[in-house]
N, C-alpha and C positions, 0 to 999 in steps of 0.2 A: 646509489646516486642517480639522481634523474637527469636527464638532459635539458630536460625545460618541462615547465608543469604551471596549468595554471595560473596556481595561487602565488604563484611568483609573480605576478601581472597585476594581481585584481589589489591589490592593498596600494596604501601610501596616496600618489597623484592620479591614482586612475580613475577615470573619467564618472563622475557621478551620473551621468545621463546613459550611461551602458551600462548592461546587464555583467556580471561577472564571467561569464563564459566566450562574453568578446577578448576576454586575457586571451584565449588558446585558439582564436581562427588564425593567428601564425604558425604554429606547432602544429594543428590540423592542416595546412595548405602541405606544411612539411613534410607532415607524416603521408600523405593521399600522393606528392608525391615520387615519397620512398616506396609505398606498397605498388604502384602503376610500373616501380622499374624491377617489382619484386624481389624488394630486400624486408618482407615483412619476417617476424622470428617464426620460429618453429612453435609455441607458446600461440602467436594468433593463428597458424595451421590449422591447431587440434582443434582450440577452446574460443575461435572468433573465425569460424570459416564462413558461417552465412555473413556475418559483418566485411569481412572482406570479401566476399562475390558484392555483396550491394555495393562498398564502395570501388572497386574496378568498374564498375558498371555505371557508373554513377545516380544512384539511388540512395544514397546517404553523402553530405560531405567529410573532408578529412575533419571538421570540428568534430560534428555527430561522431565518428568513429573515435577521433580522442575521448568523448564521455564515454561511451558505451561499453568500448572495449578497454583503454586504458587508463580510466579511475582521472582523466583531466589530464594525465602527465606521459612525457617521453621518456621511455625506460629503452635500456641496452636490452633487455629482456623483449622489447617491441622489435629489433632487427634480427636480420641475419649477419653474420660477419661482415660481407661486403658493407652492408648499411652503417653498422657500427664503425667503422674503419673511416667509411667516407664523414659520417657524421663528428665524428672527434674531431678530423682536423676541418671542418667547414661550418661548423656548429659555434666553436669555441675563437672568439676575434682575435686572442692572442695566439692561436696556433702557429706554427710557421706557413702555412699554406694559405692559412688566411692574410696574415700578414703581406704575402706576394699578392693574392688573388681575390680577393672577400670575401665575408663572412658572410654566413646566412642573413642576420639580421639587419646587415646593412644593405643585403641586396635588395629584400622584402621592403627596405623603406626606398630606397633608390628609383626601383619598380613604380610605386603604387605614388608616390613623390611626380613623377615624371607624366605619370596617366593625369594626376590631377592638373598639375599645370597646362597640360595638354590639353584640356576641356574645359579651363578656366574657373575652378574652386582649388580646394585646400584643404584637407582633409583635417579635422582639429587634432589625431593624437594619429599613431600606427594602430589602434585598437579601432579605428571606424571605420576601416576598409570592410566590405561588406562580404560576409562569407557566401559568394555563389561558387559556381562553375567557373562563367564568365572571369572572375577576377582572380582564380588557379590559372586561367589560362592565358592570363598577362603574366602572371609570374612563372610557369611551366619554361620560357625560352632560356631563362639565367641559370636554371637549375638545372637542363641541361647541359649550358654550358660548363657551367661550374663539375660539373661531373665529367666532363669530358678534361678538362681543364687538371679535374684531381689523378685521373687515371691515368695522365702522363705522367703528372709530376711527381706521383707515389710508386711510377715503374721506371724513376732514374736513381743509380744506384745510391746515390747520396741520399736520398730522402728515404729510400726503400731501409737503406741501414739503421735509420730514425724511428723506423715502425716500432711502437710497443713490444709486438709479440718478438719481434727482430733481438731489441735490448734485452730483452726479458731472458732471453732463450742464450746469448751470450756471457750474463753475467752468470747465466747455472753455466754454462759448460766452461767457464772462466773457476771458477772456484772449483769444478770440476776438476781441473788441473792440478790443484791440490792436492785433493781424496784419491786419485789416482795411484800416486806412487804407496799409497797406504793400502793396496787391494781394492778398491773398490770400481765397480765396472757400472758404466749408464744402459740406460735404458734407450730407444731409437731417438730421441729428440733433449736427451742430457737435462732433464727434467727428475729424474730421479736416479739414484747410486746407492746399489747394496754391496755387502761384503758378508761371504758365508765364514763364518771363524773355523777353524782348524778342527772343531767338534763333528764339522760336516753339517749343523742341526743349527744353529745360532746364524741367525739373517740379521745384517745390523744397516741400518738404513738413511742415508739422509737425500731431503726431497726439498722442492722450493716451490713456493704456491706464491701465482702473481696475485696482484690486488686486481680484482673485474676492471676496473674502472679507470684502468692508464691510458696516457696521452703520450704524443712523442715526446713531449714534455716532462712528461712527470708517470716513472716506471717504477714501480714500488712492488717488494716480494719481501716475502718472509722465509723463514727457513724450519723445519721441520724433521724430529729425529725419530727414531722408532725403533725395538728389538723383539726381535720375534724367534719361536723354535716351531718349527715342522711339525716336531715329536709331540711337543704338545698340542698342538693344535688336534691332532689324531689322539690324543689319549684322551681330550677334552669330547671328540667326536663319540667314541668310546663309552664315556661315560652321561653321554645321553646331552650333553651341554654343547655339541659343533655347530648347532646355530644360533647361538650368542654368544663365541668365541672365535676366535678368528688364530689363535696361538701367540697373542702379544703378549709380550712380558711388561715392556716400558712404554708411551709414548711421551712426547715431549718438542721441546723446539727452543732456541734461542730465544732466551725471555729478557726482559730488562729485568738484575738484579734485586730489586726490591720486594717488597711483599704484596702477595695477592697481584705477581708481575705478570705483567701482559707481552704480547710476542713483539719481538724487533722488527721495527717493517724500515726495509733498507729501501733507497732512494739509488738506481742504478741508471737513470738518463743522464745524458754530457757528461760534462766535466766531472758530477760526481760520482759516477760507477767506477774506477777504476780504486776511491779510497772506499768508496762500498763494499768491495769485492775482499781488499786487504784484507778488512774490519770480521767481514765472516770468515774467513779463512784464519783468522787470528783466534778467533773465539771457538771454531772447531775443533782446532788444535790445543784449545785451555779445556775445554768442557766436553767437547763431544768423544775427540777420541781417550783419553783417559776414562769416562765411563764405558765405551765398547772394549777397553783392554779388560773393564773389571769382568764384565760380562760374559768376555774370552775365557775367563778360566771361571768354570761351573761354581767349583766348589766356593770360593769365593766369595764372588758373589749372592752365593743362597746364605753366607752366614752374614756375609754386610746387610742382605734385607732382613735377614732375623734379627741382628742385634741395632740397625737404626734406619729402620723402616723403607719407604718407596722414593720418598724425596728428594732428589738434587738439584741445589740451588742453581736457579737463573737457567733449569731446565723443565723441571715437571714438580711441581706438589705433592705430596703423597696421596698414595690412591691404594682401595687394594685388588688392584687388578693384575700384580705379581703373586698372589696367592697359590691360584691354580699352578704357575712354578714352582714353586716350597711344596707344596702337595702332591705335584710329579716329578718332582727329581730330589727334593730337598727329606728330610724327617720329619716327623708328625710334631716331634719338639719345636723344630725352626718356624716348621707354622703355626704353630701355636705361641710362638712369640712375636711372631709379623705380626697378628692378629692380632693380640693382645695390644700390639704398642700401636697397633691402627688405630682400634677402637677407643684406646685413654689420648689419643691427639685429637680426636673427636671435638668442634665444641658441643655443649649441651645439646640442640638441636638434633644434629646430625645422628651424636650417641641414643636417643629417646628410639627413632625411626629403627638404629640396630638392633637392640630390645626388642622395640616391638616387630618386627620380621623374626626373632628367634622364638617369641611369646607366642606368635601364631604358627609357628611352623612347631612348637612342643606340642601344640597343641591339636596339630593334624593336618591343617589350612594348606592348601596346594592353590597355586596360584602361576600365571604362567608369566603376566604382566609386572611391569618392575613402578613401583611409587614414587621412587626416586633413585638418583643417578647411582649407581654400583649393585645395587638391589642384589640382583644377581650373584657376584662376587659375594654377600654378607651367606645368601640362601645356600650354594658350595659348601664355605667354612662349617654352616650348620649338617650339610649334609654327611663334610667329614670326619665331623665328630668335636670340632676347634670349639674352644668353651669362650664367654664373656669373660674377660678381666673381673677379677673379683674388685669391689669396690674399697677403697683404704679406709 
């Protein structure tokens, strides 16, 4: 999600007697300056360092630097934290900070509003302000201010509590409290929680990834499961596959119920993170730990993925990426019934590409790159001897 771009400008009423790159001398005054207080990303560091010495210097303006370097638009990818942080709540007119104090946009008219009456014209739209120096540097005193203005008002603790990262980081260690009394122990910032099972070898995992793109307003995360063994990861090392294995058995993550389901992305700013917080902790305790109890006892589970495959609903899909399990702990029979009931849940497509990775691999073909997703996984099976499903 971009912050302001362009082509968000140039359509609809915008001014037929301007060039379409008049849409973004706003967003370049912005962007020129953000990089002067050096909040430019680490992305324009590497891959725009001459662009940004020229425009520090001023040898290019912040327009020219928005085509050049970011493609006409402001991306979070263009700051550094500081920047992103200031710019959500001074960017966006509904913020709460705008609300008290103004928003970019309106200051930029307020500015350029006030120069004209001042000198007696009128400027016909916000897009005919003229991109120089000179006219950065009638708007350069507000945006000062405004920064001075936000660096108080984001360092009082009320507002400090409202920061994204702030909510974000609350509702894991909130749910947190949960997973707790169940073994599980966080990581330095409650961002992630494992629990080693009684095996000593079985890591059972759950983790929560925000969405890039929150506001104090609006803080959304998803939740994410995972099971992994040590032992294999080392027997996978072993057997010449440790770098394109990692020892995972399952991954997965609270999905909305239905087919071809997509991940739950929960809503944890104001008033509703507290029934957010419930809702995952409700659903961990229906779906997540019931699959890490199966997990818990080995035997078990190598014969539930034998007899009805990788799948658990409103968690993960089948995949055969528990194979190499069945193959290191389980019997040559078990896997060769995962296998089997993989490859016949296959649709058409999918089964053709298995084939043909067995067809060339009878046939001698070494290959190191994968054609498609599990590739890998299929090359294994053939390497352990697991035959195709005979066909009915």
């Amino acid at each position: 999600m971009a912050y302001d771009r362009i082509d968000w400008h140039s359509g609809g009423k915008y001014p037929d007697d301007l060039p379409e790159e008049n849409g973004g001398i706003h967003i370049g005054m912005f962007l020129a300056w953000l990089v002067h207080q050096d909040m430019a990303g680490d992305f324009h560091r590497t891959d725009s360092a001459e662009e940004l010495r020229r425009l520090a210097t001023r040898e290019m303006t912040g327009l020219e630097f928005l085509l050049d370097a970011c493609d006409g638009k402001l991306w979070e990818d263009d700051l550094n934290d500081q920047g992103n942080a200031f710019t959500v709540d001074y960017y966006d007119k509904k913020s709460a900070f705008a609300q008290q104090h103004g928003s970019f946009l309106q200051d930029y008219c307020d500015v350029f509003n006030r120069h004209a009456a001042a000198h007696g014209f009128e400027y016909p739209s916000v897009y005919h302000v003229e991109n120089t120096w000179e006219k950065f540097d009638l708007l350069k005193p507000i945006l000062d201010q405004r920064y001075s203005q936000w660096q108080a008002w984001s360092a009082d603790p009320a507002n400090r509590q409202r920061d994204p990262k702030t909510q974000f980081l609350h509702a894991c260690q909130e749910v947190g409290k949960f997973l707790a009394p169940h073994g599980f122990k966080p990581n330095k910032t409650g961002t992630v929680w494992k629990k080693t099972a009684a095996d000593k070898d079985t890591v059972f995992e759950v983790s929560f990834e925000s969405e890039r793109y929150n506001s104090r307003s609006d803080v959304r995360m998803k939740v994410d499961l995972s099971i992994a063994s040590k032992a294999l990861k080392k027997w996978l090392a072993e057997k010449g596959g440790g770098a394109g294995y990692d020892g995972s058995i399952l991954f997965g993550g609270l999905l909305r119920p239905e087919k071809n389901a997509s991940a739950m992305i929960w809503q944890v700013a104001g008033l509703t993170a507290r029934s957010s917080i419930e809702q995952m902790c409700q659903l961990l305790a229906e779906r997540a730990l019931p699959l890490f109890s199966l997990f818990a006892d080995r035997a078990r589970a190598l014969e539930h993925l034998a007899s009805h495959g990788s799948g658990f609903p409103a968690i993960c899909d089948p995949s055969p990426t528990p194979l190499s399990f069945l193959l290191c702990f389980g019997t040559q029979e078990q896997a060769q019934r995962f296998f089997a009931g993989y490859v016949a849940s296959r649709p058409s497509p999918w089964r053709r590409n298995i084939i043909q990775t067995f067809t060339r691999l009878q046939a001698g073909e070494v290959w190191e790159s994968s054609a498609y997703s599990n590739e890998r996984d299929i090359k294994l099976a053939f390497q352990s001897g697991l035959m195709l499903p005979q066909k009915s």
